[in-house]
Backbone as a printed PyTorch tensor [residue, N CA C, xyz], in Angstrom:
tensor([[[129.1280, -10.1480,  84.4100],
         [130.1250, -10.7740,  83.5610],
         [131.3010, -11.2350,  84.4160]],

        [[131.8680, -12.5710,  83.8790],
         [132.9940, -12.7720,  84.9230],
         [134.0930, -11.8830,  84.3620]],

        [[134.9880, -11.4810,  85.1910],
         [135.9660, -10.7300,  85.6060],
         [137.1840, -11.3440,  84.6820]],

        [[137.3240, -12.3630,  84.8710],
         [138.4660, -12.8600,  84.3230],
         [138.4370, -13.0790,  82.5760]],

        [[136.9200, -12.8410,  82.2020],
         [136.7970, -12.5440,  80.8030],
         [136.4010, -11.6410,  80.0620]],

        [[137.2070, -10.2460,  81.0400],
         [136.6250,  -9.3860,  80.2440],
         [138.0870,  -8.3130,  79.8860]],

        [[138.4610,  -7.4500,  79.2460],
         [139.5860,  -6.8810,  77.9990],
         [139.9340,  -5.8820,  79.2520]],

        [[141.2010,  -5.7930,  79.3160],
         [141.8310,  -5.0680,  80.6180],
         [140.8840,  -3.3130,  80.2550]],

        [[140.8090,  -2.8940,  78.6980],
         [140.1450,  -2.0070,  79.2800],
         [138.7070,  -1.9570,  80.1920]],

        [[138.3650,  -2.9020,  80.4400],
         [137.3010,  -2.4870,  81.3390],
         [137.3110,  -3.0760,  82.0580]],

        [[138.7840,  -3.6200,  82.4320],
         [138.4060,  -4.2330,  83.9020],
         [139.2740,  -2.9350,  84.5290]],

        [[140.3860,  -2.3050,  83.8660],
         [140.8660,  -1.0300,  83.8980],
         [139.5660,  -0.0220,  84.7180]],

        [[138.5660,   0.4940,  83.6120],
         [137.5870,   1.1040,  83.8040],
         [137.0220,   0.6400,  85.0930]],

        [[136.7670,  -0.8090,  85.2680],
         [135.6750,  -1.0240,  86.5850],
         [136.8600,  -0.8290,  88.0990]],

        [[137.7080,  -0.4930,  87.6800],
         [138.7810,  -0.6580,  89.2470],
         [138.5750,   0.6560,  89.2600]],

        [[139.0530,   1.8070,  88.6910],
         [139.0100,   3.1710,  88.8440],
         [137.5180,   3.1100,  89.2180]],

        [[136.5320,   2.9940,  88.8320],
         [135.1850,   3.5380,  89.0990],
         [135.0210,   3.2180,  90.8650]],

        [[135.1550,   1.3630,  90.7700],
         [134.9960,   0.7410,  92.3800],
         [136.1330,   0.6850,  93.2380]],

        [[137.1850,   0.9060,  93.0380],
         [138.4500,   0.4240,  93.4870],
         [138.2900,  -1.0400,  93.8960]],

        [[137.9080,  -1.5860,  93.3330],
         [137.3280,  -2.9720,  93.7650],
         [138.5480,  -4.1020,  93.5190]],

        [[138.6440,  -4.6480,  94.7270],
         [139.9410,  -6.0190,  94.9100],
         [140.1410,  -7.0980,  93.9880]],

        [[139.1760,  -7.4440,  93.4300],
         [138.8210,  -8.6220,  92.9110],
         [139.4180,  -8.1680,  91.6210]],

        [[138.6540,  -7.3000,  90.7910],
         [139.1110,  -6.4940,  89.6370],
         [140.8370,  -6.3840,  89.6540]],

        [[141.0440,  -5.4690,  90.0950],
         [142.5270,  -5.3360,  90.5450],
         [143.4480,  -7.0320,  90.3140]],

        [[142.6180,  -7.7610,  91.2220],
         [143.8840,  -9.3180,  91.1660],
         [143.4360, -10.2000,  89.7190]],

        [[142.3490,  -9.7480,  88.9700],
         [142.1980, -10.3840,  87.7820],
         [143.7680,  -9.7360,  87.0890]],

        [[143.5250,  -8.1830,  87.0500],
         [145.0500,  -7.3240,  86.6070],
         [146.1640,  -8.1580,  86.5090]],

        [[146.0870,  -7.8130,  87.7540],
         [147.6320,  -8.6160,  88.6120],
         [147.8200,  -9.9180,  88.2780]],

        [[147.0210, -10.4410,  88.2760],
         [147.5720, -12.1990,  87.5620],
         [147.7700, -12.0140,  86.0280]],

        [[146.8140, -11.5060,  85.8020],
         [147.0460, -11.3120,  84.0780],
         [148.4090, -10.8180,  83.9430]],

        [[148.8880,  -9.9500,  84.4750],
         [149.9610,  -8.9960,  84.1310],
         [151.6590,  -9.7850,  84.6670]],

        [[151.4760, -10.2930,  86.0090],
         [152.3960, -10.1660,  86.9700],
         [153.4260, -11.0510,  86.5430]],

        [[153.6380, -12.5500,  85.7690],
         [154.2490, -13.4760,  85.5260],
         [155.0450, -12.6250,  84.2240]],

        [[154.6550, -11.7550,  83.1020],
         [155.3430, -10.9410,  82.6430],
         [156.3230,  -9.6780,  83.3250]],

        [[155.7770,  -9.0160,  84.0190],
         [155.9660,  -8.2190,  84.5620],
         [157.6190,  -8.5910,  85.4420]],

        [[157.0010,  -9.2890,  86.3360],
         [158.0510, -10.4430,  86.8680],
         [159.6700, -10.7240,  85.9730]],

        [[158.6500, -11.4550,  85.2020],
         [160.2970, -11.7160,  84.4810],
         [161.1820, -10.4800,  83.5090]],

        [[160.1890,  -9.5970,  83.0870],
         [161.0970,  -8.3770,  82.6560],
         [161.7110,  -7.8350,  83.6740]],

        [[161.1160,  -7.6120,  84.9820],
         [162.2620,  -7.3360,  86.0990],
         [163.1260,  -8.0720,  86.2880]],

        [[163.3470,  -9.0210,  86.4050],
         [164.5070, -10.2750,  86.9000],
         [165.3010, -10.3590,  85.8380]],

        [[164.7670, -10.0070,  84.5410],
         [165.8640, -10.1030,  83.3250],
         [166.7050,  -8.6520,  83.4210]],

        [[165.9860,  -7.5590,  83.5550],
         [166.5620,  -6.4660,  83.6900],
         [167.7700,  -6.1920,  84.9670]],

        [[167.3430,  -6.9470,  85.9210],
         [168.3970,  -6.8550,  86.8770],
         [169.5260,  -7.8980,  87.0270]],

        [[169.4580,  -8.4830,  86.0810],
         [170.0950,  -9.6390,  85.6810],
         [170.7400, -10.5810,  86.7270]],

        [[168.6560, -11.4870,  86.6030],
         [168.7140, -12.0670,  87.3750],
         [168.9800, -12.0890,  88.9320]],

        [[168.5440, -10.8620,  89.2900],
         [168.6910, -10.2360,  91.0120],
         [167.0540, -10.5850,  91.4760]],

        [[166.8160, -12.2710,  91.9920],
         [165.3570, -11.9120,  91.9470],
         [164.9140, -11.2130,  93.3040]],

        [[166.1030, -11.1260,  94.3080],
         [165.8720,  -9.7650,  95.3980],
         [165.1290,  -8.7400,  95.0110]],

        [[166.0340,  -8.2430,  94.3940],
         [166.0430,  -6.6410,  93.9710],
         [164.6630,  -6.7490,  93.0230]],

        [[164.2100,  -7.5960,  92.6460],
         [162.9730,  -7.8640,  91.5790],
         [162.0270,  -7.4910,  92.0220]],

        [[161.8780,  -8.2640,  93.3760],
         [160.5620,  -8.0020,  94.0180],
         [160.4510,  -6.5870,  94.3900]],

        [[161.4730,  -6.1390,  94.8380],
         [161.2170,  -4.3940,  95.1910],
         [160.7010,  -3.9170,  94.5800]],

        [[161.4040,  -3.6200,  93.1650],
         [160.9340,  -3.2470,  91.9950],
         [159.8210,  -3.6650,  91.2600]],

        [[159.7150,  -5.0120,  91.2830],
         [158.4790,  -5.3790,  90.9660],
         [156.8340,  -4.5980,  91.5540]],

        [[156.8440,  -4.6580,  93.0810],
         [156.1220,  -4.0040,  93.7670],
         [156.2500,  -2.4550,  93.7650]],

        [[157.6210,  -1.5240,  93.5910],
         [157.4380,  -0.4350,  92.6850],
         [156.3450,  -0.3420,  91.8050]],

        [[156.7980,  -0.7410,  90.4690],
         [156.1630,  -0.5090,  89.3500],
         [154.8050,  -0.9200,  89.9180]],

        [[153.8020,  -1.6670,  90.4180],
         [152.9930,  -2.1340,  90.5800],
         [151.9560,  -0.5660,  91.3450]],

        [[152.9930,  -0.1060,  92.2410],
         [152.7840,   0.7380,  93.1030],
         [152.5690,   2.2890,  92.1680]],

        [[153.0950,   2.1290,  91.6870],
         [153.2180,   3.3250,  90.0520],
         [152.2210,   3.5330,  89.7870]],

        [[152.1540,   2.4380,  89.1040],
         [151.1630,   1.8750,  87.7640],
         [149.5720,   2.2920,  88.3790]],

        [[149.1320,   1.9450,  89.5410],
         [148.0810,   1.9950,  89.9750],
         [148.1740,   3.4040,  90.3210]],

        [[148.7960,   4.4830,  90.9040],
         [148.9540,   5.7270,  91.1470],
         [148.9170,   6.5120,  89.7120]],

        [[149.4850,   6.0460,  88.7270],
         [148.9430,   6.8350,  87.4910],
         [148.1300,   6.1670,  86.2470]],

        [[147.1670,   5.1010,  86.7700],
         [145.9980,   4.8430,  86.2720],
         [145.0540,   5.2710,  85.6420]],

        [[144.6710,   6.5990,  86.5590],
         [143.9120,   7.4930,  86.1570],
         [144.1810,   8.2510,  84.9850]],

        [[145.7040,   8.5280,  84.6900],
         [146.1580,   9.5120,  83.2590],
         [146.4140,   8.1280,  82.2560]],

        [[146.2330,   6.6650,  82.3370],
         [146.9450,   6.1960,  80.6370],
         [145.6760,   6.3800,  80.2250]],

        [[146.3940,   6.8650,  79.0200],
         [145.1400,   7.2680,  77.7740],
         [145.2490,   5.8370,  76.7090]],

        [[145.8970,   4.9520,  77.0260],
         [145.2600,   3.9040,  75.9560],
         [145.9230,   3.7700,  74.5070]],

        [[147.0650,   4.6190,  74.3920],
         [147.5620,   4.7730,  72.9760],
         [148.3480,   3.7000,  72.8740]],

        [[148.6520,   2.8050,  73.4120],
         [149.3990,   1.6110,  73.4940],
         [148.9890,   0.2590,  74.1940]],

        [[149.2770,  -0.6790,  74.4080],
         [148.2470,  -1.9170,  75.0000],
         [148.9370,  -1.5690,  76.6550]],

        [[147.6220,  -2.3440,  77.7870],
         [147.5320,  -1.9200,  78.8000],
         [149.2140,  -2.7280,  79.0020]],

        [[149.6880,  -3.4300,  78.8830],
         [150.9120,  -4.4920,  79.2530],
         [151.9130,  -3.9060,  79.0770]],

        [[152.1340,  -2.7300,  77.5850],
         [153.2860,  -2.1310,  77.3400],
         [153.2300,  -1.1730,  77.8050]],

        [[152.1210,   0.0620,  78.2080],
         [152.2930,   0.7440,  79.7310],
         [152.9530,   0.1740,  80.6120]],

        [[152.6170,  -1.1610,  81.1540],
         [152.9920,  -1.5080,  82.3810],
         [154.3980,  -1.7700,  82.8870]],

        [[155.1830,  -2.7430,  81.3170],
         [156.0180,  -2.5440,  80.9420],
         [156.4410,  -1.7600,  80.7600]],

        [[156.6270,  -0.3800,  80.1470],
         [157.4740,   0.6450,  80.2880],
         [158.0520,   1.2940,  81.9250]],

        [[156.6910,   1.4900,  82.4340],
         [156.3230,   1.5680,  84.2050],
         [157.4010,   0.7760,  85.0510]],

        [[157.6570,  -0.2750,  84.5170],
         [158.6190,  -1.1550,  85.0410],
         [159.9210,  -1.0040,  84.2970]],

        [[160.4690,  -0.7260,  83.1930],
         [161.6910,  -0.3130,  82.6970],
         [162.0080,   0.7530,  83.3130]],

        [[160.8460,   1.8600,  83.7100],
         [161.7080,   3.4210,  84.5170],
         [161.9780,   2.4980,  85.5960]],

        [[161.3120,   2.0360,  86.4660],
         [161.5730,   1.9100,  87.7540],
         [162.8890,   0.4320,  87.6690]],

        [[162.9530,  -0.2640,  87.1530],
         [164.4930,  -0.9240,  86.7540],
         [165.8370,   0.2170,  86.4840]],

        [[165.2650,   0.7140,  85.6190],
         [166.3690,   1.8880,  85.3010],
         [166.6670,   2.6470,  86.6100]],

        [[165.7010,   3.1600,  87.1740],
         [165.5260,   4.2480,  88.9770],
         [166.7750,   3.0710,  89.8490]],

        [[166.5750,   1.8080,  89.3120],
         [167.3360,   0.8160,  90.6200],
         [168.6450,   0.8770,  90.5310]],

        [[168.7850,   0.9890,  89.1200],
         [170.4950,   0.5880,  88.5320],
         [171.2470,   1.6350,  88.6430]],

        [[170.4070,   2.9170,  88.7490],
         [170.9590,   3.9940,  88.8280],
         [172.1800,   4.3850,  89.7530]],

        [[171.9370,   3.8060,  90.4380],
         [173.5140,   4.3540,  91.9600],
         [174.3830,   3.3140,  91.4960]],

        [[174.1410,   2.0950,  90.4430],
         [174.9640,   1.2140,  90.2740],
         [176.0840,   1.4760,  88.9520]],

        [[175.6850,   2.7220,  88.5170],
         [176.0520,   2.7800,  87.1190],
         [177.6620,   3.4980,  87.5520]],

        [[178.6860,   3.2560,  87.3060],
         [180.0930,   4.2600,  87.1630],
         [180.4670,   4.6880,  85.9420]],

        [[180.0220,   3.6890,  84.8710],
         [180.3640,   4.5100,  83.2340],
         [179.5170,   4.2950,  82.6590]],

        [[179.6920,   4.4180,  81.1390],
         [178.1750,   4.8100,  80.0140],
         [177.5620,   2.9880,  80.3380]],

        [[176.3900,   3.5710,  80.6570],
         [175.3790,   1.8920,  80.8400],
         [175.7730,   1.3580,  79.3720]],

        [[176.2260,   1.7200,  78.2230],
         [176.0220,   1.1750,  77.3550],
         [177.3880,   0.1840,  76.8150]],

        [[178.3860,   0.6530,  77.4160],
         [179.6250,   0.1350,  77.7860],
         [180.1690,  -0.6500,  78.8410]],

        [[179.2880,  -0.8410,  80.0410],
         [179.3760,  -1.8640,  81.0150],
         [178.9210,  -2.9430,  80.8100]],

        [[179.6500,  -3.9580,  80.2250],
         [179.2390,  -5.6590,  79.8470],
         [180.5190,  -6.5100,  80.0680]],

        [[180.5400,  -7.6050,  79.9800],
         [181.4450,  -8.6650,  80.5760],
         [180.7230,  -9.9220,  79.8030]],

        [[181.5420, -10.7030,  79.6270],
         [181.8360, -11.7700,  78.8980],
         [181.1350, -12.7980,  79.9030]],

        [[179.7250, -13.6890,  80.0800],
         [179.1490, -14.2000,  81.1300],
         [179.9380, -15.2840,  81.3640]],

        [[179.7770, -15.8420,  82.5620],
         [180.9900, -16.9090,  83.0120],
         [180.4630, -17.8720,  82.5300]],

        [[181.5480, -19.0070,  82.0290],
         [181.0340, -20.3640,  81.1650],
         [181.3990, -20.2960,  79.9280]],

        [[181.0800, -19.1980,  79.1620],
         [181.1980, -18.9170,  77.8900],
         [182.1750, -19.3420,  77.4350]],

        [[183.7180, -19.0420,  78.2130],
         [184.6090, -19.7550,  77.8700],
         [185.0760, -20.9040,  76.8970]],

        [[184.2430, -21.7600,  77.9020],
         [184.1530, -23.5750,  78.1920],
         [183.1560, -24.0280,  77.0280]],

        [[184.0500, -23.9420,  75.6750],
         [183.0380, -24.3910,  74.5230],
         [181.7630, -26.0640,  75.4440]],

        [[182.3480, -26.7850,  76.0320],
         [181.7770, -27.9030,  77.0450],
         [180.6760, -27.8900,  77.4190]],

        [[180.4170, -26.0290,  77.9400],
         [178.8510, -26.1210,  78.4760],
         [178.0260, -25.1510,  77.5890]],

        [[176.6690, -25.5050,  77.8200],
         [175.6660, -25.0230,  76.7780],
         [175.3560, -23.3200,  77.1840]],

        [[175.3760, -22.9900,  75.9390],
         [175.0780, -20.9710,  76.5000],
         [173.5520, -21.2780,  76.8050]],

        [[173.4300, -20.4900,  77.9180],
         [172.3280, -19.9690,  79.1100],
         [172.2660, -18.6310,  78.3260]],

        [[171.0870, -18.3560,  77.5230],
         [170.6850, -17.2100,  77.0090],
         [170.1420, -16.1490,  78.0990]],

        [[170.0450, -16.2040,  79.3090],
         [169.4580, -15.5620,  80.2680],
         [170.8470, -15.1410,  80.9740]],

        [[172.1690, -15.9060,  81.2400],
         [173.2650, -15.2790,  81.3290],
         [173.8530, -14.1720,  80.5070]],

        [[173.8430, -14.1460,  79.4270],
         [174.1560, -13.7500,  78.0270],
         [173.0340, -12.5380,  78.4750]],

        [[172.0640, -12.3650,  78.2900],
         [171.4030, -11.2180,  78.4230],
         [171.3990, -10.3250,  79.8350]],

        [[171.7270, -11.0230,  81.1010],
         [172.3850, -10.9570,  82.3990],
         [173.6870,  -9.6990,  82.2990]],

        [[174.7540, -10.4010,  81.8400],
         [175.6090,  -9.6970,  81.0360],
         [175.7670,  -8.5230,  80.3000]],

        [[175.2290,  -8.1890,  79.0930],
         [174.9380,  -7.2390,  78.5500],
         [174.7670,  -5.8940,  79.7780]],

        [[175.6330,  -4.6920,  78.8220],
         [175.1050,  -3.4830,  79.5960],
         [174.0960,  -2.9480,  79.6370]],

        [[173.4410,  -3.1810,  80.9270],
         [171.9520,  -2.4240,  81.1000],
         [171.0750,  -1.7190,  79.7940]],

        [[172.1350,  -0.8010,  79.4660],
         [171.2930,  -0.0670,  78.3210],
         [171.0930,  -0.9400,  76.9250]],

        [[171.9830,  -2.1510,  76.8350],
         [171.7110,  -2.9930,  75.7490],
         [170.7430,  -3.8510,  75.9260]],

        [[170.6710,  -3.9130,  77.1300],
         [169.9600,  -5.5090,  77.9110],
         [168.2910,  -5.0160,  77.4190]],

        [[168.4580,  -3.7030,  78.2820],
         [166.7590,  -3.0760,  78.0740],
         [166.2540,  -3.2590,  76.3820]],

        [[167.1480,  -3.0580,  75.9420],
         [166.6950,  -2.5600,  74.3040],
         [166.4370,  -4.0680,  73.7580]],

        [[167.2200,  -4.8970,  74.1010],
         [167.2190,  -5.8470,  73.7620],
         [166.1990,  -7.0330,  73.4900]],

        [[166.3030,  -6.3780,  75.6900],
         [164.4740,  -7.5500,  76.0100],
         [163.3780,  -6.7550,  75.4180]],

        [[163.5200,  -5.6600,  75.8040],
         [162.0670,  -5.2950,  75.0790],
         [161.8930,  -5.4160,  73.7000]],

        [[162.4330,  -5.4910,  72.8330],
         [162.4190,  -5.7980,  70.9780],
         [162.0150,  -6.5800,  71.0630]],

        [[163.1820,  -7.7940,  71.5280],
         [163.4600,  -9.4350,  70.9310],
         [162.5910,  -9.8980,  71.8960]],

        [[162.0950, -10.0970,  72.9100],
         [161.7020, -11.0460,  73.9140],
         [160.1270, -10.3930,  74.0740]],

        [[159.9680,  -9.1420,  74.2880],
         [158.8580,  -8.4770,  74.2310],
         [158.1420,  -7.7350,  73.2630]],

        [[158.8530,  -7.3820,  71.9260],
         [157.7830,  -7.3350,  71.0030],
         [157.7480,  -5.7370,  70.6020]],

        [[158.3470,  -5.0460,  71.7140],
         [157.8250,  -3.8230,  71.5550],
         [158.7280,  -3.3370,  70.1330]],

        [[158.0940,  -1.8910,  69.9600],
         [158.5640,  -1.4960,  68.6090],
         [159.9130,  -0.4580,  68.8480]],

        [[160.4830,   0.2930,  67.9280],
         [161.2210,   1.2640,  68.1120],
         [160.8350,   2.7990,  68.6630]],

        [[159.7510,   2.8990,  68.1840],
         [158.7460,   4.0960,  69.1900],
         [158.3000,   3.8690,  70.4230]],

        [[157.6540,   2.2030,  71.0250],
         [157.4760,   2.0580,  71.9400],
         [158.7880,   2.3240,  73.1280]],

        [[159.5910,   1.9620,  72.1790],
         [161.1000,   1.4950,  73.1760],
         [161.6870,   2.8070,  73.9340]],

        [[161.2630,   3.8540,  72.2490],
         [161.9350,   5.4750,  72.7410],
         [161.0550,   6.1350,  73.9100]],

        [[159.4950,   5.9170,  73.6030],
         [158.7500,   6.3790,  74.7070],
         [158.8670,   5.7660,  75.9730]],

        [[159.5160,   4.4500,  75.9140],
         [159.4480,   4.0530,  77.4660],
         [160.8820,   4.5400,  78.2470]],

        [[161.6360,   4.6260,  77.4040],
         [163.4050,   4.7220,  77.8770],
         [163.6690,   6.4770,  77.9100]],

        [[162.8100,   7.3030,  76.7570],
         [163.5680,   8.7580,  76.5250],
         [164.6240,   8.9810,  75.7190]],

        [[164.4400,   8.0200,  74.7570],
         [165.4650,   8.0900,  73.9680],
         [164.7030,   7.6010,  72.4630]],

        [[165.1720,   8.5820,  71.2490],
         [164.8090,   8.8550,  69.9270],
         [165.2710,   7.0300,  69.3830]],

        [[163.8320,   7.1280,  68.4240],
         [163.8910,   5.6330,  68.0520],
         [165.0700,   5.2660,  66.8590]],

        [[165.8900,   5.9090,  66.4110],
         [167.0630,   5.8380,  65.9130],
         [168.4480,   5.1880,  67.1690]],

        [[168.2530,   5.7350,  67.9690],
         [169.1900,   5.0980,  69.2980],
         [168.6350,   4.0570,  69.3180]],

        [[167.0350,   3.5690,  69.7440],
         [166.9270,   2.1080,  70.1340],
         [167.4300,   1.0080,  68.8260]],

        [[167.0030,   1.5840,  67.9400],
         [168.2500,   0.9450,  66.6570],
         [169.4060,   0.5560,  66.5000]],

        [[169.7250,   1.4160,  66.7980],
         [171.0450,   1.4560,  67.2540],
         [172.0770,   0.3290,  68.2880]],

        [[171.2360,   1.0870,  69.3190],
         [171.6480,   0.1740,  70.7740],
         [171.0390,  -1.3430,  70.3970]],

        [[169.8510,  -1.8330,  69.6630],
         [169.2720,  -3.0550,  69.5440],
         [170.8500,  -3.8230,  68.4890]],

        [[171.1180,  -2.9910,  67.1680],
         [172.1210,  -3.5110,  66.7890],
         [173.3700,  -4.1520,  67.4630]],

        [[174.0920,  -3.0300,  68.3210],
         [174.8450,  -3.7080,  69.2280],
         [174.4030,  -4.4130,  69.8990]],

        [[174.0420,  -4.2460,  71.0600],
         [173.4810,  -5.4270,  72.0790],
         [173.3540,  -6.9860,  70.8560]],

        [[172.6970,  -7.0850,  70.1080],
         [172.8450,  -8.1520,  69.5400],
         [174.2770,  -8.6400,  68.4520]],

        [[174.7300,  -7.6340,  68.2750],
         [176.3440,  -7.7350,  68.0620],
         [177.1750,  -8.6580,  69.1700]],

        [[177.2400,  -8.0220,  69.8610],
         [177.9610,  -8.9240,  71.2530],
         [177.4210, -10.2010,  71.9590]],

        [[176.0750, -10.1240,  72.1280],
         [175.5760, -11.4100,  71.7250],
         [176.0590, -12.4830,  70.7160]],

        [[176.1140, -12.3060,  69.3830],
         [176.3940, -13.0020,  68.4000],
         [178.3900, -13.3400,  68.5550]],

        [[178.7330, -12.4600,  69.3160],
         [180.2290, -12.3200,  69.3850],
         [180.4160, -13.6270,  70.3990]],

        [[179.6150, -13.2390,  71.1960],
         [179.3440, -14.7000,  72.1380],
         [179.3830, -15.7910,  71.9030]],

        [[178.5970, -15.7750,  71.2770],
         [177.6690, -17.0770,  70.3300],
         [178.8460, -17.6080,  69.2970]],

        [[179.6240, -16.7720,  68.9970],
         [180.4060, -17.2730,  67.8330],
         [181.7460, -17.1590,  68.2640]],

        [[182.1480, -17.2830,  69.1480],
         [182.8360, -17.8090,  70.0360],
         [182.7920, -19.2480,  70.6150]],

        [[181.5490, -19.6280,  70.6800],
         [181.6310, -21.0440,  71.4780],
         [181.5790, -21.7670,  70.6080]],

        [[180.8280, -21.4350,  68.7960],
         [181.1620, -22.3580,  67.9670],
         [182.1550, -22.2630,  67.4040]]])
């Protein structure tokens, strides 16, 4: 069967069995252009620091292969895999509550120029940003969000409310 048409669980299954290369970069393409941009959004827009991390999580992900049990789709594993290791980066960067470090993105000002929704989410404090992309941009749920972050799905509620509060504060500002 070709490789590239077959359901990550078993192309999952055929890499653990062979460790086989080919298998593996069907993964990796499937996965990586997501993967990618949830890092670069999370670091807002650091596509340096992306690739590190990017290749982190990558580096993870394949090291605890062997334990996902499948209770969630192979992507939002991977994704989560990549929110710890975003979170692991920001960590020495943090001085007060992640959820309180945000700034007004530059431009915003200048009713003149058009809001850059990728600034705007850039912006946002880390802990809003995460909650944010992963809901609105990625889909995930309020359980997914708590299992990937460690935090009770009443907080990601929470934090999803704000974060899109200040957003909209944004937004309604320039009109």
């Amino acid at each position: 069967m070709n490789p590239t048409a077959q359901s990550d669980r078993e192309l999952v299954d055929a890499f653990l069995q062979h460790r086989d290369e080919e298998t593996f970069l069907v993964l990796y393409r499937r996965h990586a252009p997501a993967l990618f941009g949830l890092i670069r959004r999370e670091l807002g827009g650091d596509s340096g620091r992306a690739d590190d991390v990017f290749q982190e999580a990558w580096v993870r992900a394949v090291r605890l292969l062997p334990d996902f049990r499948w209770e969630s789709q192979f992507r939002t594993w991977l994704l989560g895999i990549a929110f710890n290791c975003c979170s692991e980066a920001r960590r020495g960067d943090r001085r007060t509550d992640p959820m309180e470090e945000h700034h007004e993105p530059a431009g915003f000002s200048d009713p003149g120029k058009r809001m850059d929704m990728e600034k705007a989410l850039a912006a946002l404090a880390p802990g809003y940003r995460s909650i944010v992309i992963m809901h609105d941009v990625y889909g995930f749920t309020h359980g997914e969000i708590g299992n990937a972050l460690g935090i009770n799905e009443g907080t990601s509620r929470s934090q999803l409310s704000r974060g899109r509060d200040i957003l909209r504060k944004w937004i309604g500002e320039r009109t």
